[in-house]
N, CA and C atoms as a LAMMPS dump frame, in Angstrom:
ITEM: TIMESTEP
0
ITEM: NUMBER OF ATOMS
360
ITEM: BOX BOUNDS ff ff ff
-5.0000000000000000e+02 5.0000000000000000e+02
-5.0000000000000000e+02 5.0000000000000000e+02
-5.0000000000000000e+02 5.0000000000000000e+02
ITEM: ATOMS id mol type element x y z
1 1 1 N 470.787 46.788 -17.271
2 1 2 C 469.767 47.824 -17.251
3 1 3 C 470.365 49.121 -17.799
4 2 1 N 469.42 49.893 -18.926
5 2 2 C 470.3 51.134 -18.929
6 2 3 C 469.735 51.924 -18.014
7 3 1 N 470.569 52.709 -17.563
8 3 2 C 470.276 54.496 -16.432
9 3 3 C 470.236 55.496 -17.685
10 4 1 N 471.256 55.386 -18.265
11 4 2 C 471.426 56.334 -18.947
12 4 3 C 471.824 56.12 -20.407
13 5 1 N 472.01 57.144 -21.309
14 5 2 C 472.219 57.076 -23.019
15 5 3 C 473.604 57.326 -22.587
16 6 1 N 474.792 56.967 -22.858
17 6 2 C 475.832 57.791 -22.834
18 6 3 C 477.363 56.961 -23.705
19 7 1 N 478.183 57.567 -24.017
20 7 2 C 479.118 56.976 -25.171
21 7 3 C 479.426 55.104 -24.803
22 8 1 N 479.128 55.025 -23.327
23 8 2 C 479.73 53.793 -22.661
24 8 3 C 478.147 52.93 -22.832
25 9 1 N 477.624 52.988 -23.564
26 9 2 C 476.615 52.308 -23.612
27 9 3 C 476.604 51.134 -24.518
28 10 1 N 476.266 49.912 -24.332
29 10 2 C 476.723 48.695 -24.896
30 10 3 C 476.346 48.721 -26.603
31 11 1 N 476.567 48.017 -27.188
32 11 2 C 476.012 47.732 -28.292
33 11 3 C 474.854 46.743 -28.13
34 12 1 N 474.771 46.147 -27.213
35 12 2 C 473.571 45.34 -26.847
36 12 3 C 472.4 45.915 -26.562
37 13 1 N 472.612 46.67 -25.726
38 13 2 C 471.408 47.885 -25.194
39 13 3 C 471.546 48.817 -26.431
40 14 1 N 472.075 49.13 -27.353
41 14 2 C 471.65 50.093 -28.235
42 14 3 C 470.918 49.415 -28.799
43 15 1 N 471.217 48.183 -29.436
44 15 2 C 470.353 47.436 -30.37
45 15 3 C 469.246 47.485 -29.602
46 16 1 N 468.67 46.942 -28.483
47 16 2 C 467.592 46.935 -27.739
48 16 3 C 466.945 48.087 -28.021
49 17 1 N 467.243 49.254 -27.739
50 17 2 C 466.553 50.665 -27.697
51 17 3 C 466.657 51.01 -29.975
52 18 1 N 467.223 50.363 -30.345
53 18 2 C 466.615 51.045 -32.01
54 18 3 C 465.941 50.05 -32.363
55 19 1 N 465.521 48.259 -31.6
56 19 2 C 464.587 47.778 -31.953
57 19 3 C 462.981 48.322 -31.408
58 20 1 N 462.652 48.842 -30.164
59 20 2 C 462.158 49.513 -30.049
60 20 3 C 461.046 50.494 -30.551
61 21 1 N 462.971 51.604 -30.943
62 21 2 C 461.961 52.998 -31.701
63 21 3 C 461.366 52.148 -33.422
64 22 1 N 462.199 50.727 -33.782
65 22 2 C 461.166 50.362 -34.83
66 22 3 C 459.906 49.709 -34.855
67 23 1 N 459.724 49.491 -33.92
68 23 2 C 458.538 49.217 -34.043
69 23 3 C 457.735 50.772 -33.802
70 24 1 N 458.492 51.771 -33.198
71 24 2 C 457.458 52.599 -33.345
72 24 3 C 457.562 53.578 -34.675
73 25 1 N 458.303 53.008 -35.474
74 25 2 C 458.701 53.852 -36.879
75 25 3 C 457.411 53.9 -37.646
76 26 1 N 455.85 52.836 -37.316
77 26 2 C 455.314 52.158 -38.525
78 26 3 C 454.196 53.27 -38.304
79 27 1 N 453.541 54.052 -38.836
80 27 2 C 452.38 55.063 -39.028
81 27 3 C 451.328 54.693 -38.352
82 28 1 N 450.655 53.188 -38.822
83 28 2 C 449.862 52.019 -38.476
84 28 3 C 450.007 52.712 -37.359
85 29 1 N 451.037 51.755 -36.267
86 29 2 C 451.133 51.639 -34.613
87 29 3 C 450.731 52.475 -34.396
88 30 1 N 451.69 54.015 -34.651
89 30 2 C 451.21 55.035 -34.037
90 30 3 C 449.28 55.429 -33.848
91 31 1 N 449.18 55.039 -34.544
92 31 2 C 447.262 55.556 -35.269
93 31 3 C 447.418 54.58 -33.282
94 32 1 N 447.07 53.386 -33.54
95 32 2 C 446.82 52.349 -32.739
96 32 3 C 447.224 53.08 -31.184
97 33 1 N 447.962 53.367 -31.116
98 33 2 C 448.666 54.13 -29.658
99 33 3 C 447.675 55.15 -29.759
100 34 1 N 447.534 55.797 -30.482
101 34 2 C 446.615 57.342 -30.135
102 34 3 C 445.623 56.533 -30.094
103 35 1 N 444.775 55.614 -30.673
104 35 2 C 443.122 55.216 -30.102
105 35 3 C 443.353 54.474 -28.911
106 36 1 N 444.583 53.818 -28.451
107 36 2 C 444.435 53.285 -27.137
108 36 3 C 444.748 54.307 -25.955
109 37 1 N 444.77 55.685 -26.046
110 37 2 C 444.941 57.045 -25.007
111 37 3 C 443.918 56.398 -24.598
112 38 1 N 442.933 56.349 -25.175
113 38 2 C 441.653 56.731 -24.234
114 38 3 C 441.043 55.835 -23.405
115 39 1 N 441.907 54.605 -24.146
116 39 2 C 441.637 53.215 -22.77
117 39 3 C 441.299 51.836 -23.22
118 40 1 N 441.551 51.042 -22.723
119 40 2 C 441.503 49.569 -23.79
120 40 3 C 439.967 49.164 -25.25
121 41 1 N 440.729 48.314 -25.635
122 41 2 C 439.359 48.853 -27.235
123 41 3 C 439.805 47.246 -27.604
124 42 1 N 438.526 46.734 -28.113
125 42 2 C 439.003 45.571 -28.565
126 42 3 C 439.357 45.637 -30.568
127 43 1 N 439.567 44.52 -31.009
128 43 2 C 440.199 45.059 -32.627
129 43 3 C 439.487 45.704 -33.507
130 44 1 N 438.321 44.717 -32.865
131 44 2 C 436.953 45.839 -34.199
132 44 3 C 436.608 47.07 -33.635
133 45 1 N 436.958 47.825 -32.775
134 45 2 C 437.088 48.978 -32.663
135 45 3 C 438.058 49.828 -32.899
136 46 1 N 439.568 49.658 -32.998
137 46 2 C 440.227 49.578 -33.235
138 46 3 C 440.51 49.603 -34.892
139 47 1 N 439.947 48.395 -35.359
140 47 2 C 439.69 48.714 -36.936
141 47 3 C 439.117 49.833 -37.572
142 48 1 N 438.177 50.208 -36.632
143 48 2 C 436.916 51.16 -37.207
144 48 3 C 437.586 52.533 -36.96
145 49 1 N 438.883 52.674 -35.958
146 49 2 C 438.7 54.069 -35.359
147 49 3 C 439.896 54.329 -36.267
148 50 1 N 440.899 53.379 -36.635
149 50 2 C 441.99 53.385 -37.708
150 50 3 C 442.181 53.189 -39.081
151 51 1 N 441.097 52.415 -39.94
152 51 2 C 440.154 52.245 -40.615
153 51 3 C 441.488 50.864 -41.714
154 52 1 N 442.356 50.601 -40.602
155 52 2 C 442.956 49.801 -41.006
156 52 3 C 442.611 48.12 -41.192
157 53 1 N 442.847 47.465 -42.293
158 53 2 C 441.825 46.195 -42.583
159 53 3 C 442.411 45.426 -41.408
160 54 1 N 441.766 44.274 -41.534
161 54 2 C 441.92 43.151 -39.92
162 54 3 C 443.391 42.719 -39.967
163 55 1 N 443.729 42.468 -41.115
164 55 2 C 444.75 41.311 -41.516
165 55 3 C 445.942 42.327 -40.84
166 56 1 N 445.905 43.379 -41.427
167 56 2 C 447.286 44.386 -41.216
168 56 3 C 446.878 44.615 -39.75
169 57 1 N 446.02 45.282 -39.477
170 57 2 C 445.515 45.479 -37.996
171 57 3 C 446.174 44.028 -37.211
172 58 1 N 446.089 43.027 -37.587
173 58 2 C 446.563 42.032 -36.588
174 58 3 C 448.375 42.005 -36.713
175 59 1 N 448.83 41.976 -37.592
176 59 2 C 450.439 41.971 -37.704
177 59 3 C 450.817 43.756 -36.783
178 60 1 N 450.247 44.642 -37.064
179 60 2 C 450.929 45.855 -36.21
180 60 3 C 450.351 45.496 -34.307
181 61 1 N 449.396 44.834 -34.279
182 61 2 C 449.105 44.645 -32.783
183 61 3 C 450.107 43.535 -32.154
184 62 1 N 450.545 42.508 -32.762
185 62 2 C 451.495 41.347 -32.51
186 62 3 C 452.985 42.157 -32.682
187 63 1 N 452.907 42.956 -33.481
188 63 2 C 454.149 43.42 -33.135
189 63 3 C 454.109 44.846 -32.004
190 64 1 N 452.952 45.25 -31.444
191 64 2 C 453.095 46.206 -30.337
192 64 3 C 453.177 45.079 -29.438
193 65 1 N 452.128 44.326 -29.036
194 65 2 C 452.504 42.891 -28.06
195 65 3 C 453.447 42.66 -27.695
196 66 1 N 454.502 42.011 -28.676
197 66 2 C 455.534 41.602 -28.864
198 66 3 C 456.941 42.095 -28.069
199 67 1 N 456.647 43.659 -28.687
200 67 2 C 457.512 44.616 -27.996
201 67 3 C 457.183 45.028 -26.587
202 68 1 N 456.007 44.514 -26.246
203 68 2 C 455.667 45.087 -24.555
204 68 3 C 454.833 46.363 -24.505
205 69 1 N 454.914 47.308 -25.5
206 69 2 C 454.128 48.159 -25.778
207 69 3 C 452.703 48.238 -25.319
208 70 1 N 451.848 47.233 -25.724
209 70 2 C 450.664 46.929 -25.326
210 70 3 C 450.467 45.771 -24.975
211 71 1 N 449.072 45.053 -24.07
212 71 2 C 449.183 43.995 -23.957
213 71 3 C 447.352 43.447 -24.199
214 72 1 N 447.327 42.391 -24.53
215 72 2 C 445.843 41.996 -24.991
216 72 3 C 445.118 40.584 -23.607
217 73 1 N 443.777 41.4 -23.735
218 73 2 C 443.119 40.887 -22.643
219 73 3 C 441.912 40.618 -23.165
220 74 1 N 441.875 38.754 -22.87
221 74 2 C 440.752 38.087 -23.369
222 74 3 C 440.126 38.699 -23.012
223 75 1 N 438.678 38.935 -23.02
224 75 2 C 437.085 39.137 -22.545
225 75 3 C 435.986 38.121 -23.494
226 76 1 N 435.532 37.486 -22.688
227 76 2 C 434.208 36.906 -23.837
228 76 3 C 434.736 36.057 -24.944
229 77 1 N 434.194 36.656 -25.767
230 77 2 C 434.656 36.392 -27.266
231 77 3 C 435.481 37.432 -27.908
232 78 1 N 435.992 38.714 -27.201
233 78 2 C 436.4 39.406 -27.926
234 78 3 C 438.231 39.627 -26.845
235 79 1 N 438.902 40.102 -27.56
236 79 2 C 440.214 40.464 -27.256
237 79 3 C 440.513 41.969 -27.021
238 80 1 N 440.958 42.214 -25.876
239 80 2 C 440.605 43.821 -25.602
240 80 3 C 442.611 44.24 -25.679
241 81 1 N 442.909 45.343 -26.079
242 81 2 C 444.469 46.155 -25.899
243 81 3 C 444.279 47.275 -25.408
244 82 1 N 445.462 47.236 -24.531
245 82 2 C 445.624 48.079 -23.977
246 82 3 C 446.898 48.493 -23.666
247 83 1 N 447.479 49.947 -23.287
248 83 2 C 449.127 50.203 -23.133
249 83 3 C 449.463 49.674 -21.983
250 84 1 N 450.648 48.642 -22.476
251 84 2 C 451.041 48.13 -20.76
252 84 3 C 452.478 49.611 -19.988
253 85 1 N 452.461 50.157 -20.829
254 85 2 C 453.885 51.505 -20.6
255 85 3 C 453.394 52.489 -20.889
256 86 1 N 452.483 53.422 -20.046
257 86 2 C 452.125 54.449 -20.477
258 86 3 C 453.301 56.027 -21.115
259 87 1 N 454.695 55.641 -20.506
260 87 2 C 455.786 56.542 -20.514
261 87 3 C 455.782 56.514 -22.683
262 88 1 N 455.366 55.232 -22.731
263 88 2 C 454.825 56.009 -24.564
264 88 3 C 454.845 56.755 -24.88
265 89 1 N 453.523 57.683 -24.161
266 89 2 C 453.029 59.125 -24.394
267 89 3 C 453.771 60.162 -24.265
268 90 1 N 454.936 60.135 -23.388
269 90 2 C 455.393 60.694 -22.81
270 90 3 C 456.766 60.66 -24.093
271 91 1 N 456.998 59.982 -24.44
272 91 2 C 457.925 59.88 -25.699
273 91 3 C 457.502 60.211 -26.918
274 92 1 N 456.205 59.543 -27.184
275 92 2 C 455.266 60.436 -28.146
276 92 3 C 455.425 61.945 -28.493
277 93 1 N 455.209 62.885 -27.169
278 93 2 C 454.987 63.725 -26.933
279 93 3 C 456.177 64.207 -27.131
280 94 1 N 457.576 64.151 -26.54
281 94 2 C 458.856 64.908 -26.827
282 94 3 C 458.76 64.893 -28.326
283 95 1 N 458.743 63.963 -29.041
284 95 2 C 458.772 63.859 -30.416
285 95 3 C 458.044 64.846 -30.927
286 96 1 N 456.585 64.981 -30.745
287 96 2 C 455.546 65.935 -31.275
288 96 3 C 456.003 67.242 -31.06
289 97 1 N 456.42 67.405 -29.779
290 97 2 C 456.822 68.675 -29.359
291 97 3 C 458.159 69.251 -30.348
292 98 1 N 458.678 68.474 -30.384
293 98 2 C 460.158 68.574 -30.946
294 98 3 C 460.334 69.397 -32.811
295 99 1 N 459.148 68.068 -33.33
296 99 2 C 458.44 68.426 -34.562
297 99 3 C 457.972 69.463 -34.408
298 100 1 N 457.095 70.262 -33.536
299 100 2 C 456.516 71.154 -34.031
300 100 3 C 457.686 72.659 -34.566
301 101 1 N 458.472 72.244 -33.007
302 101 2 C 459.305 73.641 -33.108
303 101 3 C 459.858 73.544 -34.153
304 102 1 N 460.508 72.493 -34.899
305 102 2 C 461.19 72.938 -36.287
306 102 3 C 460.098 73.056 -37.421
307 103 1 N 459.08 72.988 -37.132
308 103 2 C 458.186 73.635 -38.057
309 103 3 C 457.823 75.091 -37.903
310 104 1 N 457.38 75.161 -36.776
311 104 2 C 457.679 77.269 -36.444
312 104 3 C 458.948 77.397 -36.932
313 105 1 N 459.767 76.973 -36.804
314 105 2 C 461.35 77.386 -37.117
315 105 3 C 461.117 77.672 -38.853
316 106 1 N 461.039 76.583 -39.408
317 106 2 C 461.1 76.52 -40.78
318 106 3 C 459.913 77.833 -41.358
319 107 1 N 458.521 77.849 -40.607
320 107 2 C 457.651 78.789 -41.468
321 107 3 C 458.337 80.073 -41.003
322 108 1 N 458.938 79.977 -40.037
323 108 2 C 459.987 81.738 -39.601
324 108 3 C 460.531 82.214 -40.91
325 109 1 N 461.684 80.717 -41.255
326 109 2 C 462.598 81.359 -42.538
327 109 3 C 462.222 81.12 -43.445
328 110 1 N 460.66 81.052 -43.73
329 110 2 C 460.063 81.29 -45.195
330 110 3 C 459.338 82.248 -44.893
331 111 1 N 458.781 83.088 -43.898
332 111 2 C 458.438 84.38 -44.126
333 111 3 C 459.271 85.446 -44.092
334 112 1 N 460.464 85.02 -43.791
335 112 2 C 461.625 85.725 -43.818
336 112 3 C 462.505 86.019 -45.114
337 113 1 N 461.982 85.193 -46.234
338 113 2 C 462.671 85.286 -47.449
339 113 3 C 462.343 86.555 -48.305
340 114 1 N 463.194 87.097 -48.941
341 114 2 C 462.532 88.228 -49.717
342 114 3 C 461.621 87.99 -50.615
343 115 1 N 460.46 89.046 -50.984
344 115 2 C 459.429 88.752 -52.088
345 115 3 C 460.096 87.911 -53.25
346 116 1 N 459.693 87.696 -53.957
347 116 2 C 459.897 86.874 -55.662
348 116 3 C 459.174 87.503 -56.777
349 117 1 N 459.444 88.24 -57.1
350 117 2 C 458.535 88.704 -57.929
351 117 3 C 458.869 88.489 -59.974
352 118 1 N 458.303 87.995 -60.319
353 118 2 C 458.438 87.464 -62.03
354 118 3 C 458.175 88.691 -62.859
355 119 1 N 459.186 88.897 -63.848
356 119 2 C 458.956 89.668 -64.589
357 119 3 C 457.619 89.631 -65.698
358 120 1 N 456.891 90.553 -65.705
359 120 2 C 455.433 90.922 -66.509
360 120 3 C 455.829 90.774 -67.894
């Protein structure tokens, strides 16, 4: 089990934790994680709200599955997903957060640059 990130950390469990963040590397997923915030959706909704075709839509859901990420629940005729780890969001979110500040950061030291001005 890991507790913690730290230099004594296996190569086994690292691999574990950068297979992981790849599956969450793919744009796709992410879309898929933000329409499942709001609560399980079956694919054709899912398709419609991501506007991603079925075929691809089914390879990024087998690989959230896969990873534990989400998990799919017959109903009827239709197949419903949903996040089985909500702490996602919560990783999501450091990330977003993280991004933003080096974007304030970055528009700081471009309003900070001196004018440019081209000779007439």
């Amino acid at each position: 089990m890991l507790d913690s990130f730290s230099p004594q950390t296996s190569s086994v469990v690292l691999a574990s934790v950068a297979e992981y963040f790849k599956v969450l590397s793919e744009v796709s997923r992410l879309q898929i994680l933000s329409c499942l915030q709001l609560g399980a959706m079956n694919g054709k909704e899912i398709a419609e709200a991501t506007g991603l075709g079925q075929a691809n839509l089914s390879k990024h859901l087998k690989a959230l599955t896969q990873a534990g990420i989400i998990s799919r629940q017959p109903q009827g005729v239709s197949v419903y997903y949903q996040i089985t780890d909500p702490v996602i969001y919560d990783l999501c979110q450091v990330v977003c957060d993280r991004i933003s500040q080096q974007m304030r950061q970055r528009a700081r030291e471009f309003e900070s640059l001196p004018a440019f001005h081209l000779p007439k």
